[in-house]
N, C-alpha and C positions, 0 to 999 in steps of 0.2 A: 411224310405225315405232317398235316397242317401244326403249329402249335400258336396260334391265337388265341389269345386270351379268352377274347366271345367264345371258341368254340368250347373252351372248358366250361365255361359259364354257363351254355346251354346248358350243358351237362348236369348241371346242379337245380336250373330254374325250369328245365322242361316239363318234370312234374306237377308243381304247381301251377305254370302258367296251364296246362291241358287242362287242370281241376275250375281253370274259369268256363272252359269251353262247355262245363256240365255245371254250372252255377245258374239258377234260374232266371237269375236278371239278365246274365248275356245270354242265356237261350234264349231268353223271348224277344230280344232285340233280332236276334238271327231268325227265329220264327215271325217275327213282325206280330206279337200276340205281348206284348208287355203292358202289364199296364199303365195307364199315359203318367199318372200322380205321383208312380216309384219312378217314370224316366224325369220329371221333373224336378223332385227329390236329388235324382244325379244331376241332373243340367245344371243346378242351383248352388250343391255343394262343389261339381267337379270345377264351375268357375274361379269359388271362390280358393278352391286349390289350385288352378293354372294361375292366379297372381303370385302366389310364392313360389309355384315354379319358375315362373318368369323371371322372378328374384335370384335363384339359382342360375337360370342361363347367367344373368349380368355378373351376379358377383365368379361363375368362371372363367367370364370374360376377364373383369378385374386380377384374378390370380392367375391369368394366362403368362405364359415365359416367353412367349414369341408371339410375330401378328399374326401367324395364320391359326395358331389357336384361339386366339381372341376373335378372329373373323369367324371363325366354325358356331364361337358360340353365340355371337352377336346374331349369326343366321339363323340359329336354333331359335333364339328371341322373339327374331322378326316372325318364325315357321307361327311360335305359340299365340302370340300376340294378334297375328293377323289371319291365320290361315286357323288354327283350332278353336281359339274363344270367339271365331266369328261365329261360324257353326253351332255356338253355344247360342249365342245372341238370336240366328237365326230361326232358333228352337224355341229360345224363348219368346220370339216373338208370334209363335203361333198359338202359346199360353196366352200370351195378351201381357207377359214382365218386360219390362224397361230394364237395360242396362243396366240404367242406376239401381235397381231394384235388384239384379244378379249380384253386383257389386257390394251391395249393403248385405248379405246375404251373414246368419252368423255362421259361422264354422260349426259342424259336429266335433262332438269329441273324438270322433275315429279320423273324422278331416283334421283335425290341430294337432293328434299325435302325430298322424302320419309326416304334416308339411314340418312340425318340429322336430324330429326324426332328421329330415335330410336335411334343412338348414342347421341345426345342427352340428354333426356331422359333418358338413363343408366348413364349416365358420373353422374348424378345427383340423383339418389339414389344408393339402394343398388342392392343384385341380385335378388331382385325379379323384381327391372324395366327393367333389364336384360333379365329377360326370360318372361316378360310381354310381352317386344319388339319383342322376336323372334315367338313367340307362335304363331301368326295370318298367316304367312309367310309358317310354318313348316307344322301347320294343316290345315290350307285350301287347299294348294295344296296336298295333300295326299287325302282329301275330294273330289278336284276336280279328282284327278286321279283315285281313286277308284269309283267315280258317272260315268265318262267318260267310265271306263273298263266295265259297265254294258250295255252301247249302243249296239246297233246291229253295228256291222262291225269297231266299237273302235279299237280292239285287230289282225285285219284284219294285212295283211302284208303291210303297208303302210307307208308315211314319217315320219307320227307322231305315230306309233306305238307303239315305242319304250318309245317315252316321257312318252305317257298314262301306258305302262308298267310297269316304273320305278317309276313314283307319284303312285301308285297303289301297288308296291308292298312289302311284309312281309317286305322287309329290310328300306324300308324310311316310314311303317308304325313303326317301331319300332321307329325309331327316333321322328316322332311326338309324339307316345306315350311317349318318353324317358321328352320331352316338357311339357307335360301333367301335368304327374306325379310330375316332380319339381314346376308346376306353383301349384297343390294342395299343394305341401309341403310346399311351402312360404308364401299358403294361412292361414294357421295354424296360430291362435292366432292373425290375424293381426286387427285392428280395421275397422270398418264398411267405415270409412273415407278412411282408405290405402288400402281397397278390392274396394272402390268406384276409387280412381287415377288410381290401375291396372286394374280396368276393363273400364275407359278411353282407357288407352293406348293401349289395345284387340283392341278395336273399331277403333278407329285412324287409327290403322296397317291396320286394316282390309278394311277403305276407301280407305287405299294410297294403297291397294291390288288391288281395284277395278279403280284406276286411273288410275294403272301402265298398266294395260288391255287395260285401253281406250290409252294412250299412246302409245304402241305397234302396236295396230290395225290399228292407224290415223296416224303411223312412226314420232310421233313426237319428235323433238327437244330443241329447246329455241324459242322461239313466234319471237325475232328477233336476229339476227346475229351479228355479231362485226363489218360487212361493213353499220348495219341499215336497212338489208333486212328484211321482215314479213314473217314468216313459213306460216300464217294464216292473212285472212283478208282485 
């Protein structure tokens, strides 16, 4: 009997992650029916949350004990940086947004809890809360991309196509696995007490996964504005 750490972890996030797979925004990505202003709503926020995840790759670099942990996550960096916010970029540029303009993007309240949450929580241990934090992020969506690419008409030639192609495919399944593999390895030796914190902070991740959905779907913002206006209510 396996006793890897991930496979406990399934164990705990598999219900939730399944609960995205019935969440109307990723169905209608998987149906290729979403509408285009709530996917832009995520293209806009999810960028402006891949910089502080970016941030997490480096600083587990920084707290890494040896080079090939510091190489794994300098790779993870490179995975974010060039291989997933292209993809953003890409999107946005069939909006007609500039970079700069993703960039300048302000954070929702559910994006600034979420990214303050896991930095965090890193800032305050070592690197395994590090890749505690990113782990929920890396492998759900590769979960969601690859359950998605098994729909009938997913892989279709459509707007979200592409999205479902790339959380699905070999090269950002490698990176989760890459996630994986370090959250087993940090799990070694650790006591019952500090495998109980990181598999807290799995979970955590994992609800602000499923906020960030809700967030997206309902284009939300800040509940009120700087003039005292109410988004809601």
């Amino acid at each position: 009997m396996s006793n890897l750490f991930t496979e406990h972890l399934w164990t705990r996030v598999e219900p939730i992650w399944k609960s995205y797979l019935e969440h109307p925004f990723v169905k209608g990505i998987g149906e290729g029916t979403l509408n285009q202003e709530k996917f832009k709503h995520w293209l806009k926020q999810d960028y402006v949350y891949l910089i502080d995840y970016s941030r997490l790759f480096a600083l587990g670099s920084a707290k890494a004990e040896d080079l090939e942990t510091m190489t794994v996550f300098a790779k993870l960096l490179h995975g974010v940086l060039d291989m997933e916010m292209d993809l953003h970029r890409n999107y946005a540029a069939d909006f007609g947004i500039t970079a700069e303009e993703l960039e300048t993007t302000e954070p929702s309240a559910i994006t600034t809890a979420y990214t303050s949450y896991m930095l965090n929580v890193s800032q305050r241990g070592g690197v395994e809360n590090v890749i505690a934090a990113v782990l929920a992020c890396e492998w759900s969506y590769n979960f969601i991309g690859k359950s998605l690419a098994e729909w009938p008409g997913a892989l279709d030639d459509n707007f979200y196509s592409s999205w479902v192609n790339m959380y699905a495919s070999d090269e950002f399944t490698e990176l989760a696995e890459k996630c994986k593999r370090l959250m087993n390895q940090q799990a070694k030796g650790k006591s019952e007490r500090e495998l109980k914190r990181l598999e807290e902070i799995v979970i955590r991740t994992s609800q602000f996964e499923y906020m960030f959905w809700n967030m997206v779907e309902k284009k939300e913002q800040w509940p009120v504005n700087v003039r005292g206006e109410k988004q809601f209510g």
